[in-house]
N, C-alpha and C positions, 0 to 999 in steps of 0.2 A: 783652249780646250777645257774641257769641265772636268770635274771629278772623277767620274767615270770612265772617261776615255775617248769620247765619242764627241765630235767636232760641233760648233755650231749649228753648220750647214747639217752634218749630217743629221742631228735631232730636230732640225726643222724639217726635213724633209721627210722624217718617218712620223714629225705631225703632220704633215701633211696629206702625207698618203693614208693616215688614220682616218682625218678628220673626210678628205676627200671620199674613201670608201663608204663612209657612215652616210654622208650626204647620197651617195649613188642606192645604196641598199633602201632609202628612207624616202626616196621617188623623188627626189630634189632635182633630178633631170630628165626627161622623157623617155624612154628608148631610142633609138635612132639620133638622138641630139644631139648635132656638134659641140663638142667643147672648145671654146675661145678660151686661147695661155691667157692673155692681157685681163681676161674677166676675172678669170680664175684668181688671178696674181690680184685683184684688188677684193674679192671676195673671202680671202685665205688670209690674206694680208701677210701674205711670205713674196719675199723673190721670184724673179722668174725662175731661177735654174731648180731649188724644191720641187714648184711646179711640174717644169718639164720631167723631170727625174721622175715625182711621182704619174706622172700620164703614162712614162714608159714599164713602172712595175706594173701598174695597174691592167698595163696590156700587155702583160706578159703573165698575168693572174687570169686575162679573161674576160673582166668584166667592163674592159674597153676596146674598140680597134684600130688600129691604126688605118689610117686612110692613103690610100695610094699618092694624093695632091700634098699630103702631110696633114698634122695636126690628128685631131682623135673623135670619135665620137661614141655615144654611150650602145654597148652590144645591143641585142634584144635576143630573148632566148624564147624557144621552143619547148613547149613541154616535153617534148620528146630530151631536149637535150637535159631538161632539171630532172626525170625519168634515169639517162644514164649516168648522170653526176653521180643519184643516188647510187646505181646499180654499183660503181665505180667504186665510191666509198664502200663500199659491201666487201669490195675484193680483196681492197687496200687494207680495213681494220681485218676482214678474215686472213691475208696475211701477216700485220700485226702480234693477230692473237696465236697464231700457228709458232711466231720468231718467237713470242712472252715464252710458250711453253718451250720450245727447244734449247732458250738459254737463259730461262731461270737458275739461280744459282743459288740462292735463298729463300724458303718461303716466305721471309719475314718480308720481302719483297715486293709481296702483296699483302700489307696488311693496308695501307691505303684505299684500293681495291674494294675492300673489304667493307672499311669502313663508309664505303659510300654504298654499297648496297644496306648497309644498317640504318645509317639514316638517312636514304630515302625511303625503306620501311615503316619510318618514324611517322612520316609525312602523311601517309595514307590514313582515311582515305582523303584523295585529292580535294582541293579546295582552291580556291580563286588566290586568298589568300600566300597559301605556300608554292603556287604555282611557280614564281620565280623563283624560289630557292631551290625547287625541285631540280628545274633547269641547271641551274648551277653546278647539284649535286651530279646532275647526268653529264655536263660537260666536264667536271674533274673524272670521272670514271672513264671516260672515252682519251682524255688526255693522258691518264695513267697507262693505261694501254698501250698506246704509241710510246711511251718512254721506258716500258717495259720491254718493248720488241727491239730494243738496243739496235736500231737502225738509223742513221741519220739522213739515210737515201730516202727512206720508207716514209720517215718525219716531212721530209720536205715536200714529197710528193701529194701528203696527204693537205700538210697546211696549204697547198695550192689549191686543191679542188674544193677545200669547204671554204674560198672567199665565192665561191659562184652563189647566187640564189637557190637558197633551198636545202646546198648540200651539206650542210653543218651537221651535228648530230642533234642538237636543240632545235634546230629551225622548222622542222615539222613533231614535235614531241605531242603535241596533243592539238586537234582540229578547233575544239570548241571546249575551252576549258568551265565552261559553266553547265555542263553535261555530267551525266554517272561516265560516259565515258572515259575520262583520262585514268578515273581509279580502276577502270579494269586494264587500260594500255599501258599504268604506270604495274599492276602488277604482271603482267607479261613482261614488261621490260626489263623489270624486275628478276623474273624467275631465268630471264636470258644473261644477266649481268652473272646471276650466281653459278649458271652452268659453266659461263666462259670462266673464272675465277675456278669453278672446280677442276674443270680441265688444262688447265694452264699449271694447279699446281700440280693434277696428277700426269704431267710430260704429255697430254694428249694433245698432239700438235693438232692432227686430223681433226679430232673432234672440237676444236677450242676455234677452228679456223670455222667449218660450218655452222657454229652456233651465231660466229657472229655474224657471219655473210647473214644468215636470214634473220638476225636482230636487225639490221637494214632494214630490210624490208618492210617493218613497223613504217618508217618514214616514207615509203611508196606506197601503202594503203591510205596512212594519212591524205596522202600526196590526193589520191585517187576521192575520198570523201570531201576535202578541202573545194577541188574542182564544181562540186555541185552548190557551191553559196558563193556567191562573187562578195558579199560584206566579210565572212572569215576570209576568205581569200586574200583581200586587198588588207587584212590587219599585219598580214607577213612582210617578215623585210624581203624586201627585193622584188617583189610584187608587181612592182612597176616595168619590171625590166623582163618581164614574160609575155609575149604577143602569144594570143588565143586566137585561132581562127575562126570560132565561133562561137554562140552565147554560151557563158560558164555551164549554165544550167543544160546545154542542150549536147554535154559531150559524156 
């Protein structure tokens, strides 16, 4: 056992289910694809039982399924289902940000928080360049939130849905980042971080829950302009794992 506490096996196996995720999100398997254990086990260069172990998270996250004969093969999703993922994460942070304000107990609480709508203010206006950092800053702000909402039901529910394609809070943040666009979606998003931060410290459960349900919503316009260019489309992770039923350009 290591230092930290956690078995051999067991840290091979959360590389595993790491490195397996990244590969499935990055089109490394087709949709519909069976996955062979024995391939796997020589591609991963872990054991079989890792393996196995990670095919069972990973379809227990979604983005595999289990096959009635056994073994697994890679989902394919629907627009419609990356649609409600988003809608879902809408519901999930707006109850979130309702639990931040009802048991806040400190403002100092959110000075975090804070700090990231400051410097992603910094950042504007947007640029190719600070694009990834921006990301960055928007996933610690969205992670702050779930660990303000002192729920660990609420936590786990959410880390579930954003391994699906799409439904992360980064994954649709800006369509076409060499556009004026993202510096005016970064400040929308912006002036949405601040409202929820204001109402969380002034106890406004109500209003701290619908600000964020339709900051969501940012990511299903995206969602919706992304749809009309199959080259931005296909630069998204998980891309691969979305059957269209007709040309991008024609929906």
């Amino acid at each position: 056992m290591d230092q930290s506490g956690a078995s051999p096996h067991t840290s091979q196996t959360e590389r595993v289910i790491l490195t397996l995720r990244e590969m499935l999100l990055r089109g490394d398997f087709a949709a519909g694809e069976r996955l062979a254990e024995l391939t796997l086990v020589r591609r991963l260069t872990a054991s079989r039982t890792p393996v196995r172990l990670a095919l069972d998270r990973l379809a227990r996250e979604g983005v595999l399924e289990a096959l009635p004969s056994g073994g697994f093969r890679v989902r394919a999703f629907a627009i419609a289902d990356i649609r409600d993922a988003i809608e879902i994460r809408g519901v999930l942070e707006g109850t979130a940000a309702r639990f931040a304000a009802e048991r806040l107990s400190e403002s100092d609480e959110l000075l975090r928080m804070r700090l990231c709508c400051r410097d992603s203010e910094q950042l504007l206006p947007m640029t190719l360049e600070n694009f990834v950092r921006y990301v960055e800053i928007n996933d610690a702000f969205h992670a702050e939130l779930w660990r303000l909402a002192k729920s660990a039901m609420l936590t786990r529910a959410i880390e579930g849905l954003i391994t699906l394609p799409f439904a992360a809070p980064g994954a649709l943040v800006f369509v076409n980042p060499e556009t004026d666009e993202p510096t005016q979606l970064a400040i929308l998003a912006l002036e949405h971080h601040r409202g929820i931060v204001d109402a969380i410290a002034n106890r406004e459960g109500t209003r701290a829950e619908a600000l964020a349900r339709e900051h969501a919503r940012i990511a299903r316009r995206n969602l919706n302009s992304v749809l009309t260019d199959r080259e931005l489309f296909n630069r998204i992770p998980g891309a691969s794992l979305v059957r269209l039923p007709v040309p991008i350009g024609a929906l």
